[in-house]
C-alpha positions in Angstrom: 17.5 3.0 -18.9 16.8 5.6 -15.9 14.0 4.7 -13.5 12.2 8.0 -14.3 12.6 7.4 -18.4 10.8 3.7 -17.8 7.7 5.3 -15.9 7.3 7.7 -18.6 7.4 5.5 -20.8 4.4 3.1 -19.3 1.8 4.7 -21.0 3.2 4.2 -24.6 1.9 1.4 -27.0 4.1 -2.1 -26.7 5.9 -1.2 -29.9 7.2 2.6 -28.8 8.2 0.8 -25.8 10.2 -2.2 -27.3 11.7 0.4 -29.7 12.6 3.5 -26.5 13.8 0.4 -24.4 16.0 -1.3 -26.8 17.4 1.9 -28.4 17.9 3.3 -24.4 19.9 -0.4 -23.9 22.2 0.5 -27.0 22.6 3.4 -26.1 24.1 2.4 -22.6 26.1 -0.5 -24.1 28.0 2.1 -26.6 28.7 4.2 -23.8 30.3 1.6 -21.7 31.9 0.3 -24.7 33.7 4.1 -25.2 35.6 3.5 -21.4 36.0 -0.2 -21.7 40.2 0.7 -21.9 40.2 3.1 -19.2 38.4 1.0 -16.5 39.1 -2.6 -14.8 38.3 -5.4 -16.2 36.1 -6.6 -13.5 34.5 -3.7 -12.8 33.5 -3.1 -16.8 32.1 -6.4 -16.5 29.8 -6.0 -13.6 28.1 -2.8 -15.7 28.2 -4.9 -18.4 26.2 -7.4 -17.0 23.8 -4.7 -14.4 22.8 -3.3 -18.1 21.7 -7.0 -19.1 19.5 -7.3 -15.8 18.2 -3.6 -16.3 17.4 -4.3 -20.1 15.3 -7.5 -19.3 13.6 -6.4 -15.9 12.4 -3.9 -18.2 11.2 -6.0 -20.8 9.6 -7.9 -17.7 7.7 -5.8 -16.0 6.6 -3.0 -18.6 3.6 -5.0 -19.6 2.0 -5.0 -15.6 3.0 -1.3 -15.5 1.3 -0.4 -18.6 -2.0 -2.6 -17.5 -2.1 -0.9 -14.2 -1.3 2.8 -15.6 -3.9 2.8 -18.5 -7.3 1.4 -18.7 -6.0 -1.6 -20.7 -8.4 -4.5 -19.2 -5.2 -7.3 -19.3 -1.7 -7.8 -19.1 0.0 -9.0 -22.2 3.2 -10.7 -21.2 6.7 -10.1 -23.3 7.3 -13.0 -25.4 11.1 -12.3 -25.5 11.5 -12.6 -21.9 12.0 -15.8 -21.8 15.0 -15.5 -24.9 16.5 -12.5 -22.5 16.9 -14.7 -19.5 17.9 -17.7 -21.4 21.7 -16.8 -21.1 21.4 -14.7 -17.7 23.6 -16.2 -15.0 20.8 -15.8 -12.4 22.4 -19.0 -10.3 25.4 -17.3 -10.4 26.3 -16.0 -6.4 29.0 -14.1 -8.1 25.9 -12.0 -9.6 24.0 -11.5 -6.3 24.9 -9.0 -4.5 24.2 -6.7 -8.0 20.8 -4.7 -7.1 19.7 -5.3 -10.5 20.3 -9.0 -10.2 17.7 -9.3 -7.4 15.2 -6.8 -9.9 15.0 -8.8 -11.9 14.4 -12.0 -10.2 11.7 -10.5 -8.3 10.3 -9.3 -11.8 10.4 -12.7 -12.9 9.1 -14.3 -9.7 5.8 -11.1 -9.3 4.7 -12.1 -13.3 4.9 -16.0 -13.0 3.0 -15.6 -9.0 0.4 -13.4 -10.3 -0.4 -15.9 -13.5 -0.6 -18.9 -10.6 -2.6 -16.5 -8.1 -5.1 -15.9 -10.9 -5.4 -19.9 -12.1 -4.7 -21.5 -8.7 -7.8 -21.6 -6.6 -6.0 -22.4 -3.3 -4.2 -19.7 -3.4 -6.9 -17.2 -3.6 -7.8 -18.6 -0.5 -6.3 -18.0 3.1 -3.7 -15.4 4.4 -1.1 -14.2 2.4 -2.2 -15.1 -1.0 0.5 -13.2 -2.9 3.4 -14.3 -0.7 2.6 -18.5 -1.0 2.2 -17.6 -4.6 5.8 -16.4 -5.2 7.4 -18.8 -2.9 5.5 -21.6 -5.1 7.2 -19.6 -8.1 10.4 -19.4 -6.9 10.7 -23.1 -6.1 9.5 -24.0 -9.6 11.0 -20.9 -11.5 14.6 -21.8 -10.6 16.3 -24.9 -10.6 19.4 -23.8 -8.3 18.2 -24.9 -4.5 20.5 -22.2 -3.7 18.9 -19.6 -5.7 15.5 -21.0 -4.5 16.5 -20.3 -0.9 18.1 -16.7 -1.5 14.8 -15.6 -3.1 12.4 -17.1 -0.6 14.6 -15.4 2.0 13.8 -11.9 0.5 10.4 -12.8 -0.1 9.9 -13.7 3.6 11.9 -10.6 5.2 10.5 -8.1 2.8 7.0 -9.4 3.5 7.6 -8.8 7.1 8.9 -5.9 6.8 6.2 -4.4 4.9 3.5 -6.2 6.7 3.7 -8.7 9.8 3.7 -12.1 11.3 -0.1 -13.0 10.8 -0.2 -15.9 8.3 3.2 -16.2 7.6 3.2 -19.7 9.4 1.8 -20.9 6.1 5.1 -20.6 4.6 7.1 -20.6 7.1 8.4 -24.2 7.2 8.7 -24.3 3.2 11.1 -21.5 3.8 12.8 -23.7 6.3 13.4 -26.9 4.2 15.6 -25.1 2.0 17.8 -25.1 4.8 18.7 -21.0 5.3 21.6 -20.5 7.5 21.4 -19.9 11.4 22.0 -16.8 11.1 19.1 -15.7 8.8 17.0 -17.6 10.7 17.4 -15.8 13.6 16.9 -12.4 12.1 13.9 -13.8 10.5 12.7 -15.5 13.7 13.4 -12.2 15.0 11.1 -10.2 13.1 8.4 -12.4 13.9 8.9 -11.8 17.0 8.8 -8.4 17.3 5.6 -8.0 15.1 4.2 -10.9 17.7 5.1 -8.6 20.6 3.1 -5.6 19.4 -0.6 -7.2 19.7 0.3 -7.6 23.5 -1.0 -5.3 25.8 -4.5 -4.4 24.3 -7.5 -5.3 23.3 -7.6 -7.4 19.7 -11.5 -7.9 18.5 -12.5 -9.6 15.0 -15.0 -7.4 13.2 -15.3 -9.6 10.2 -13.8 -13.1 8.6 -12.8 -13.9 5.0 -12.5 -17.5 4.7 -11.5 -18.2 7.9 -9.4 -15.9 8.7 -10.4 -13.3 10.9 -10.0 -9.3 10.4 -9.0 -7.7 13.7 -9.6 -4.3 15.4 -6.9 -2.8 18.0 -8.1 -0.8 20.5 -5.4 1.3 21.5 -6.6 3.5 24.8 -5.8 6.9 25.6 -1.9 7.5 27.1 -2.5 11.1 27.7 -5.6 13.8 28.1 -8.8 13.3 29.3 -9.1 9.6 29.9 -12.1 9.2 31.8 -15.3 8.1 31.2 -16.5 6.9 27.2 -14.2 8.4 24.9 -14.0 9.7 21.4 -12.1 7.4 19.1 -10.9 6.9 15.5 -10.3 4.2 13.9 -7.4 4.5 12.1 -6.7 2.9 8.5 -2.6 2.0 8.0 -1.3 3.4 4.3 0.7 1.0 2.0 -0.8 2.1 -1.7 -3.6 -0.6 -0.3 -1.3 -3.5 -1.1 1.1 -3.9 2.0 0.8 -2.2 4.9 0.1 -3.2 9.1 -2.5 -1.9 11.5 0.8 -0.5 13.9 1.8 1.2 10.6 1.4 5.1 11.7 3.4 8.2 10.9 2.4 9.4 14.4 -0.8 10.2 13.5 -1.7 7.1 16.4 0.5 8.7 19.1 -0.7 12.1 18.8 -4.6 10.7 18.8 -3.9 8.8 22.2 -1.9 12.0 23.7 -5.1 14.0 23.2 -7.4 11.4 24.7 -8.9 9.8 21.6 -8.8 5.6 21.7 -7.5 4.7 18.7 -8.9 1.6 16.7 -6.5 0.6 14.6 -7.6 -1.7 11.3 -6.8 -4.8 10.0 -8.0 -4.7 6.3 -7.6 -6.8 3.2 -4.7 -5.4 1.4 -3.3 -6.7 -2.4 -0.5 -8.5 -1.1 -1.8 -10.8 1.8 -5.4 -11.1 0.2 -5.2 -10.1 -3.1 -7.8 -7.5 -2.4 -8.7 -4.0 -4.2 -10.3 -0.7 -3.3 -13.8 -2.0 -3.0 -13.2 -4.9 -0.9 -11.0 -2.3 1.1 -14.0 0.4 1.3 -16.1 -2.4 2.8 -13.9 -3.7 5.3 -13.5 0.0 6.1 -17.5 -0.2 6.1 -17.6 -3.1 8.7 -14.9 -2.2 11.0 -16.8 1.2 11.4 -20.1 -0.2 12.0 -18.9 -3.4 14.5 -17.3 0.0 16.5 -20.4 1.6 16.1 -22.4 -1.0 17.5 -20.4 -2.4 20.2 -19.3 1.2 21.5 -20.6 1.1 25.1 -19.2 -2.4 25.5 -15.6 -1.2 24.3 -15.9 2.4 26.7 -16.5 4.9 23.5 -18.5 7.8 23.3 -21.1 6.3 20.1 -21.4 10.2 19.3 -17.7 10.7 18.6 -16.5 7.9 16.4 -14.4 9.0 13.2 -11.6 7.9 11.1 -8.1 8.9 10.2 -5.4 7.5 7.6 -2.5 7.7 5.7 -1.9 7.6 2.3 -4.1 5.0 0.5 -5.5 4.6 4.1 -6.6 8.2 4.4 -8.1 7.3 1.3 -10.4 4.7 3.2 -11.0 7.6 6.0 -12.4 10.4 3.2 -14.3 7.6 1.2 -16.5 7.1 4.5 -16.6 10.7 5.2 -17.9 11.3 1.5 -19.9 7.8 0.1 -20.7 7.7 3.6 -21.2 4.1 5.3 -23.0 2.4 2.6 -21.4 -1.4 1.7 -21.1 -1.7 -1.9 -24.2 -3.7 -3.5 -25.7 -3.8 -7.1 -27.8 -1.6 -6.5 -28.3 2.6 -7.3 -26.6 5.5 -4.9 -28.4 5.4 -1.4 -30.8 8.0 -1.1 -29.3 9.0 2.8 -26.0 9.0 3.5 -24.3 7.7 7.1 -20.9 9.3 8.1 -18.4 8.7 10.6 -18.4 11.8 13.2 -15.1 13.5 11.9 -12.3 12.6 9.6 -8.7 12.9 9.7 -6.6 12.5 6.1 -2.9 12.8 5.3 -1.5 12.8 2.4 -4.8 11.3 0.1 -5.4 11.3 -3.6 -8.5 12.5 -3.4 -9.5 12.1 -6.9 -8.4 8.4 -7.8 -11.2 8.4 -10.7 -9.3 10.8 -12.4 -7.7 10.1 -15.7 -4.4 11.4 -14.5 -3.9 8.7 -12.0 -3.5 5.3 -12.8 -6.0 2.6 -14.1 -5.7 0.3 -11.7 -8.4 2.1 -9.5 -10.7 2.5 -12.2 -10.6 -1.1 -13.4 -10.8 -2.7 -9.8 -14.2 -0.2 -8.9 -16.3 -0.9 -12.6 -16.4 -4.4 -12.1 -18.8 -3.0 -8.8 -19.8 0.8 -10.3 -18.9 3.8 -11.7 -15.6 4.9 -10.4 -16.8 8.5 -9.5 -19.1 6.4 -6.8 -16.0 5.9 -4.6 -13.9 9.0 -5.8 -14.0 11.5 -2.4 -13.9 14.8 -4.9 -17.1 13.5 -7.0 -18.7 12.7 -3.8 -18.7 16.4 -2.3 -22.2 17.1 -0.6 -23.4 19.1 1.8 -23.9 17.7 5.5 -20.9 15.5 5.6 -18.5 16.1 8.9 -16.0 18.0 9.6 -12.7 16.9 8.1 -8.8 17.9 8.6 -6.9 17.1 5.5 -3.0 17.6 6.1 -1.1 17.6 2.8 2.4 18.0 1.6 2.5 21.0 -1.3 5.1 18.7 -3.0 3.4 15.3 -2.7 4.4 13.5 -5.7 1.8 10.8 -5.3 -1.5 12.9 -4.9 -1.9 15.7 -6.0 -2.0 18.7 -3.8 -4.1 21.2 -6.8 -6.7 18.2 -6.3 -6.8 18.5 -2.6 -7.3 21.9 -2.9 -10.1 21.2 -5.2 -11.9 19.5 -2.5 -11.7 21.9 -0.3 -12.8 24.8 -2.2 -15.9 22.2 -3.2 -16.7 20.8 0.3 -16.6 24.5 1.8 -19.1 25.9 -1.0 -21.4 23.6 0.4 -21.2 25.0 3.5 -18.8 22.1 5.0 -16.5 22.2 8.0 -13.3 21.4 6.2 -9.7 22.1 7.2 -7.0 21.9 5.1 -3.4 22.1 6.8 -0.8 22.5 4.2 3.2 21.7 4.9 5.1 23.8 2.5 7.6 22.1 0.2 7.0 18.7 1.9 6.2 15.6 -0.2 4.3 12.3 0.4 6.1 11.1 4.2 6.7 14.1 5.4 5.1 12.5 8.6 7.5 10.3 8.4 10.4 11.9 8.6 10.3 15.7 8.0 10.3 17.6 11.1 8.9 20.8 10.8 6.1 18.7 9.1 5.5 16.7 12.3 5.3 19.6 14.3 2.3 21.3 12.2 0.7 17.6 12.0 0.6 17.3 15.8 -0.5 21.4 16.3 -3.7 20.9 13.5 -4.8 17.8 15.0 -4.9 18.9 18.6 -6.7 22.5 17.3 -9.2 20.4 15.2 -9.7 17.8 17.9 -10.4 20.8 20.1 -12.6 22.7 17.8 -14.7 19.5 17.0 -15.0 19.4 20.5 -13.2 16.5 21.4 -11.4 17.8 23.9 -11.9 18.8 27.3 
């Protein structure tokens, strides 16, 4: 029951899975079975019983997979779930420090949340939709007050440490009344407090609000290079796969801007997990914070002539939609006859063709409730005129395809577009991140395209 032989196995009708699942468990069990003499007793037991959580995580989280893979329009829950978990000893702290313990409680706790996010009108109101729906689950999912407060506590710190503090009050003293201990607190406390600390310092604007809560632009000034007078900047959109992510997120893609002189306006966006959001309402948001810059650019010291965008990931996904579809909010309504475009573009490590039928169908599903997909797909959006982009890719990016990025290229420069494509050799997806060498040519192609767009004095 390898991780790799589930995803390949997400595309597959309900019955071939059942059947590849099931015969994969059996298959595990009989091997176990074969060294049950030469092992210790406790230690056959605790594979015994990680194969039991493995087998119905599986069974629990195989029908969301296969509804965001394919173009199926619904998820179809497993009936037999419930009949796997009846006999589980999830309560059990004996069981808890087993990874595949906490697998499959989260499995349990992400189906139940997003059934209550989808019926539950309150919750699809407000901050961090997805997070007060699973802490509502957890407290009626599971009896055990202590299991309820182990679970909230990983809900709580892996929210923040995917995301940050804003919004998290609104579950915050729930989380308290089941009592954690002081020292869990204080890590958690502390969290909050470093997030907290990061919006000091610069200037925090609100572009647009969603029921109440307002979305917020940093505006993070030059720290190096030319600093005087109105300056470039580029607002920068955080990665995350669009459903967790912070505006401070940044594989040093920020730094680098603010070394060369560029103020960087970093975006607070709907993402899945604190607003339930998708890909349009992210393209618009991406839409608005571009044109509030836009407008409000002599106010906020920027050069109105030198405004792009840059991002990471799903975020550099945002950046090349508006350099492609161009700043156009999404209406009912046919293509726009002239297209707007931010002045440059910066995008690492993008799937640039998200309509495709090789990625998966969650894209596709989200964007024809609005349009045809190919309407916000950068590589069916190619035309001449749009501005000059960097693209910096890994040639081993298991997420998005580097073939299609070179696609793109090849297109946009056919058409006569300044296009750049800087490609890191054997590096996959975070090679920003963490890969050396790969941070290096990141910080050498932005300063010679910054330079070359003239940027740069």
């Amino acid at each position: 029951m390898a991780t790799r032989s589930f995803a390949l196995l997400w595309t597959a009708t309900p019955r071939r899975f059942v059947a590849a699942w099931d015969s994969a468990f059996g298959a595990d069990q009989r091997a176990l079975l074969a060294v049950r003499a030469e092992v210790p007793v406790a230690v056959w037991e605790r594979e015994a019983m990680r194969l039991r959580f493995r087998h119905a995580w599986g069974r629990t989280m195989w029908p969301y997979f296969h509804w965001r893979e394919t173009d199926e329009s619904s998820v179809v829950p497993d009936t037999v779930v419930a009949f796997l978990v009846r006999d589980l000893p999830l309560a059990d702290t004996k069981w808890w420090g087993v990874p595949e313990h906490m697998q499959l409680v989260s499995a349990l706790v992400h189906e139940r949340a997003r059934a209550l996010l989808a019926s539950n009108r309150a919750l699809q109101r407000g901050d961090v939709r997805w997070l007060r729906a699973e802490m509502a689950t957890a407290r009626a999912l599971f009896a055990d007050r202590a299991l309820q407060r182990h679970v909230s506590t990983q809900l709580i710190t892996a929210h923040l440490d995917e995301n940050d503090e804003r919004g998290i009050d609104s579950v915050y003293g729930a989380w308290k009344s089941l009592a954690p201990d002081s020292v869990v607190v204080a890590r958690v406390d502390s969290m909050i407090a470093a997030s907290t600390a990061l919006r000091v310092g610069h200037l925090i604007e609100s572009y647009k609000m969603v029921n109440g809560v307002p979305l917020e632009l940093h505006l993070l000034r030059p720290v190096a290079g030319d600093t005087v007078g109105p300056r470039p900047a580029m607002l920068w959109f955080h990665g995350g796969s669009g459903n967790t992510g912070s505006w401070s997120h940044s594989p040093g893609v920020v730094r680098n801007l603010r070394a060369n002189g560029v103020t960087v306006v970093a975006v607070e966006f709907r993402t899945g997990s604190r607003f339930d959001a998708g890909p349009v309402e992210q393209y618009n948001d991406a839409v608005a914070a571009l044109a509030y810059v836009r407008k409000h650019a002599a106010r906020l010291g920027l050069d109105a002539k030198r405004i792009g965008v840059a991002g990471f990931s799903s975020g550099a996904g945002l950046a090349l939609s508006l350099g492609t579809r161009g700043i156009n909010p999404v209406r009912p309504a046919p293509r726009p006859s002239r297209r707007v475009y931010p002045a440059a573009v910066i995008a690492m490590g993008t799937c640039v063709a998200p309509a495709s039928p090789r990625e998966d169908g969650y894209f596709r599903k989200m964007v024809r409730k609005v349009g045809d997909p190919k309407d916000f797909s950068p590589i069916d959006l190619v035309a001449a005129g749009q501005p000059p982009t960097l693209l910096l890719h890994g040639t081993n990016d298991e997420y998005c395809a580097y073939q299609d990025v070179e696609a793109l290229v090849a297109r946009s420069r056919a058409v006569g577009n300044n296009i750049t494509l800087s490609s890191v050799a054997g590096a996959t997806h975070f090679f920003g991140f963490s890969y050396r060498p790969g941070q290096a040519q990141m910080r050498d192609a932005m300063t010679a395209a910054l330079t070359a767009w003239g940027w740069m004095r």
